[in-house]
TORGU-117376 format. One line per field, with one value per residue (C-alpha): residue number from 1; residue in three letters; y, z, x. Coordinates in steps of 0.25 Angstrom, whole numbers. Each point is the difference from the previous one (the first is absolute). Layout:
N
k: (NUM;...)
r: (ALA;...)
v: (Y;...)
w: (Z;...)
u: (X;...)
***
This chain:
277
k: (1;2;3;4;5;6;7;8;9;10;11;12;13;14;15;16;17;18;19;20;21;22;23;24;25;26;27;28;29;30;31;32;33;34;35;36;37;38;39;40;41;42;43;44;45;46;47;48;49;50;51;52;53;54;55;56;57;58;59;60;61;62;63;64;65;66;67;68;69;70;71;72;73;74;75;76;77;78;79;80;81;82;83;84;85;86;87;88;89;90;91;92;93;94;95;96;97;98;99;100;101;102;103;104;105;106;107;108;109;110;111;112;113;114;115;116;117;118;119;120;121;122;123;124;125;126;127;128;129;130;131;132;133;134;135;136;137;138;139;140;141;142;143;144;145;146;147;148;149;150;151;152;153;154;155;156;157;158;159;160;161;162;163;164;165;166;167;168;169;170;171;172;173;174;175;176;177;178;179;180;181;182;183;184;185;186;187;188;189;190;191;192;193;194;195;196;197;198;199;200;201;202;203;204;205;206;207;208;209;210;211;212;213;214;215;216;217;218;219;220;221;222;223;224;225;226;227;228;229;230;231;232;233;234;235;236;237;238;239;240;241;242;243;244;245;246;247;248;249;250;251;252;253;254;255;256;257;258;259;260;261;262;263;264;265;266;267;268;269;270;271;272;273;274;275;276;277)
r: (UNK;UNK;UNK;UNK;UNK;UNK;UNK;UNK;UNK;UNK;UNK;UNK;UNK;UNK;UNK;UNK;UNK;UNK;UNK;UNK;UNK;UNK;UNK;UNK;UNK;UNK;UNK;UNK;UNK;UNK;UNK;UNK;UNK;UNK;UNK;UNK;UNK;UNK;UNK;UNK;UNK;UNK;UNK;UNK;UNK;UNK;UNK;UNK;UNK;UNK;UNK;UNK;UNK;UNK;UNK;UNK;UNK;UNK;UNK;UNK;UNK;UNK;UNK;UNK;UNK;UNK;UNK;UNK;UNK;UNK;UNK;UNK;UNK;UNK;UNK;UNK;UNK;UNK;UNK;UNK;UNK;UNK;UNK;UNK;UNK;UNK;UNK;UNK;UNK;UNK;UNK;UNK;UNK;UNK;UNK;UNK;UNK;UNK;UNK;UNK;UNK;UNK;UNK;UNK;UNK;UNK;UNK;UNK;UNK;UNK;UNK;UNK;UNK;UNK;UNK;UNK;UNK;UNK;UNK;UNK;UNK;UNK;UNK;UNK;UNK;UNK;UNK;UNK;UNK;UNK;UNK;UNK;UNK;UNK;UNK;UNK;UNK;UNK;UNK;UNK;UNK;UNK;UNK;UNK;UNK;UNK;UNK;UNK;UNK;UNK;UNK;UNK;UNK;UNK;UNK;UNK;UNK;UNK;UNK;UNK;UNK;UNK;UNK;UNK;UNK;UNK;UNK;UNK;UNK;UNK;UNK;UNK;UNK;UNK;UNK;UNK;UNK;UNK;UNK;UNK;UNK;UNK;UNK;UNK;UNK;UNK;UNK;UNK;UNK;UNK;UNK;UNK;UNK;UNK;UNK;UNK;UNK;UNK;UNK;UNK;UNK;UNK;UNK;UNK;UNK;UNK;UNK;UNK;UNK;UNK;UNK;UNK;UNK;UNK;UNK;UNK;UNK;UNK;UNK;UNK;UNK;UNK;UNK;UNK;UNK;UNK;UNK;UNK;UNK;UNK;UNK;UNK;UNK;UNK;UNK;UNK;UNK;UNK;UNK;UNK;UNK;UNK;UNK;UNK;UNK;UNK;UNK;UNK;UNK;UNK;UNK;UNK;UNK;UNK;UNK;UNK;UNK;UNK;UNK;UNK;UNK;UNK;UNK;UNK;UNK;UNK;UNK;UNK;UNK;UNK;UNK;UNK;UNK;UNK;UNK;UNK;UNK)
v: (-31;8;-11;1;16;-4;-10;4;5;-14;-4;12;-9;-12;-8;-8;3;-9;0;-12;2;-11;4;-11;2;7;11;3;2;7;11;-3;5;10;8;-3;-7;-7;-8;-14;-2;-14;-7;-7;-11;-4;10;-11;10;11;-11;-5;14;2;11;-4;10;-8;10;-1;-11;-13;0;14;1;7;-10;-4;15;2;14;6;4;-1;-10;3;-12;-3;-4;-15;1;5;10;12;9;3;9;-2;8;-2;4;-8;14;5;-2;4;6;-5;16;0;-14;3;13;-5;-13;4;14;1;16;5;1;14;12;7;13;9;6;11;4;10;-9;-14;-4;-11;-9;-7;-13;-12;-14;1;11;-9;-6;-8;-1;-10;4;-1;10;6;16;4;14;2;9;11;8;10;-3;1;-2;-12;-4;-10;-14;-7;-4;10;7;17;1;3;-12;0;-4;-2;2;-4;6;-9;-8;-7;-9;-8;5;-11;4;10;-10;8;-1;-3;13;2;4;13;6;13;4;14;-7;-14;-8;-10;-1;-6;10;-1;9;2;-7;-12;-6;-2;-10;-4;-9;5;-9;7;-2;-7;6;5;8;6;4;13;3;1;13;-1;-7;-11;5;0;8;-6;13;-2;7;-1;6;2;8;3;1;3;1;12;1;-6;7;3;-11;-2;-8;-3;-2;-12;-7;-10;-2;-12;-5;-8;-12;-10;-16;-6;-5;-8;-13;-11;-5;-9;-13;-2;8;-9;-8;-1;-13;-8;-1;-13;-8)
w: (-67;-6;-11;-4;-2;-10;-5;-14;-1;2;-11;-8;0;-4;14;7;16;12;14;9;14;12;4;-4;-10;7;7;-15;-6;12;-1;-17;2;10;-7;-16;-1;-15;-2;4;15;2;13;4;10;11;-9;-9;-11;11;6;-14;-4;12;5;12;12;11;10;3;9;-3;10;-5;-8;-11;0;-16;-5;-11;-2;-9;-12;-16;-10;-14;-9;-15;-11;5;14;2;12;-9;12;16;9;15;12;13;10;-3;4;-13;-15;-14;-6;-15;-2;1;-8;-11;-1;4;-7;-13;-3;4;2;14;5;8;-8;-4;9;-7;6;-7;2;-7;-10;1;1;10;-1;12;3;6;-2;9;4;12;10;12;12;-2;-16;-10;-11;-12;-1;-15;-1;-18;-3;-10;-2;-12;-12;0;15;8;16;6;4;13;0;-8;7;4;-6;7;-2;-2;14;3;15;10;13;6;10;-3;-10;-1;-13;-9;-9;-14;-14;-9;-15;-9;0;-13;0;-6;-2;3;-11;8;13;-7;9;-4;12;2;-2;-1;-12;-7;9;8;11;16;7;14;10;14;10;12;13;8;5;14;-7;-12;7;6;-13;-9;-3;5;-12;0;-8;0;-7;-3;0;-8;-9;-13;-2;-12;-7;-16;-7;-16;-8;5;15;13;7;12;7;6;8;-7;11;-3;6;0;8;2;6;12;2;11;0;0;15;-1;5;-8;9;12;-7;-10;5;3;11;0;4;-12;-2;4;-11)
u: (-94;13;-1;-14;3;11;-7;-2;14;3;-6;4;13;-4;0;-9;-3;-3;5;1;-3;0;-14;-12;-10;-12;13;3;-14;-5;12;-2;-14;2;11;-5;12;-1;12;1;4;8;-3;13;-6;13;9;4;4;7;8;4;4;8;-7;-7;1;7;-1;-15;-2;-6;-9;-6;-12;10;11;0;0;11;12;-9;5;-3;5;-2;0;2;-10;7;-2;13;6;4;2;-4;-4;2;3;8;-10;-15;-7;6;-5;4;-11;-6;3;14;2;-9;9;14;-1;-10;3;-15;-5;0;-14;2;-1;13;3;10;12;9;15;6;5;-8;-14;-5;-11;-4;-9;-3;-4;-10;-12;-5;9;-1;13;10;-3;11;-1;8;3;4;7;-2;12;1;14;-2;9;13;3;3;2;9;-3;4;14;6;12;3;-13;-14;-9;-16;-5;-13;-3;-12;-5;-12;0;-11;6;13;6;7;13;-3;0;6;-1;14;9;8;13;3;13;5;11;3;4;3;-8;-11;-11;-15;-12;-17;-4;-15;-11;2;-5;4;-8;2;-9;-5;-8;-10;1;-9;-15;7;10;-8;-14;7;6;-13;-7;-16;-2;8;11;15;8;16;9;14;9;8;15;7;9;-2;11;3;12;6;-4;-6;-12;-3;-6;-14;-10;-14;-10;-9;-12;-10;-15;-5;-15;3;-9;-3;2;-13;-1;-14;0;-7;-13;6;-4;9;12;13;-2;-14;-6;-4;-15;-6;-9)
***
């Protein structure tokens, strides 16, 4: 369903879509129809093509009705068929959304709308991949960057100086590690000293994935929404001095879904006996 949403940013970037899926024909067009999904859905009979990928779940037992299901996951491939890049995660409850790749691996435009957040000497954009999420979700948070001319912070790594640091407080996602952009080394000829900074506007992006149903329920407002809290710290500095530094509060709400728990009519779910002729 999340990739029906992006459906069209799909295409914006020049890619095709279909998902392939362990399920049998009549599993696929009775979900297809029930959810408007309009992209093909590939029925892998006996997970030929899961098996061939490498990518069948060998824990589910074989004598389960589920036993053939994949590690979900994306794979993006070339104009020749080629694997470009791939997207998997660790737990099968877990799942990269066509948000966050379309923006961390196409530059493509965040789909919440930007919340502005102000510091005495920076402005901070925030956003998100994604407006709608579902738990076990993987999305991408974006904090845009603004330091008024002449002034520059720290980047990570950078010794007896305070680096920019951007900080979570949710539990209701595991955060993953900032990607920062390049720094540039700038030389201080008053201390003679030559270290990494951020200047102008630049980008920070990093990914965060929901917790499971049980964990997120009693965190939503009576709406369904979750808020993520966090916070930004940086020190400006220009040519002649360092200031004070400070702790820009930042956030981000999101619409919290459900997974679609419908089971298909009992005669052509798995394991169902095969109709006579």
């Amino acid at each position: 369903m999340e990739l029906q949403q992006n459906l069209a940013g799909i295409r914006q970037q020049g890619l095709g879509l279909a998902a392939i899926s362990y399920d049998s024909p009549a599993i696929l067009k009775n979900f297809a129809d029930r959810r408007s999904i309009t992209f093909p859905l590939l029925s892998d009979s006996g997970s030929k093509i899961i098996r061939a990928f490498g990518i069948l779940n060998t824990s589910v037992p074989a004598a389960t009705p589920f036993f053939g299901i994949p590690n979900p996951g994306t794979y993006l491939l070339d104009a020749q068929g080629r694997v470009t890049a791939k997207y998997f995660e660790d737990d099968f409850r877990d799942r990269y959304t066509a948000g966050d790749i379309l923006l961390r691996q196409f530059g493509a435009a965040p789909a919440t709308p930007h919340q502005t957040f102000s510091g005495k000497r920076i402005q901070i954009s925030a956003s998100a991949s994604n407006v709608r999420v579902l738990p076990g979700e993987r999305v991408a948070l974006t904090l845009d960057i603004d330091l008024k001319p002449g002034l520059h912070v720290y980047a990570p790594g950078v010794a007896d100086y305070i680096p920019l640091d951007w900080t979570m407080k949710s539990t209701a996602a595991a955060v993953s590690p900032v990607a920062f952009p390049p720094s540039r080394k700038l030389h201080l000829p008053v201390i003679d000293e030559t270290v990494p900074v951020f200047e102008g506007q630049f980008r920070l992006t990093r990914d965060v994935t929901f917790a499971q149903q049980n964990a997120l329920k009693p965190l939503l407002d009576p709406s369904g929404k979750l808020t993520l809290q966090g916070g930004l710290r940086y020190q400006a500095c220009d040519e002649r001095m360092c200031y004070i530094p400070e702790t820009v509060p930042v956030e981000w709400t999101f619409q919290v879904g459900a997974h679609d728990r419908q089971r298909v009519p009992a005669e052509i779910q798995h394991g169902a006996p095969t109709p006579q002729k």
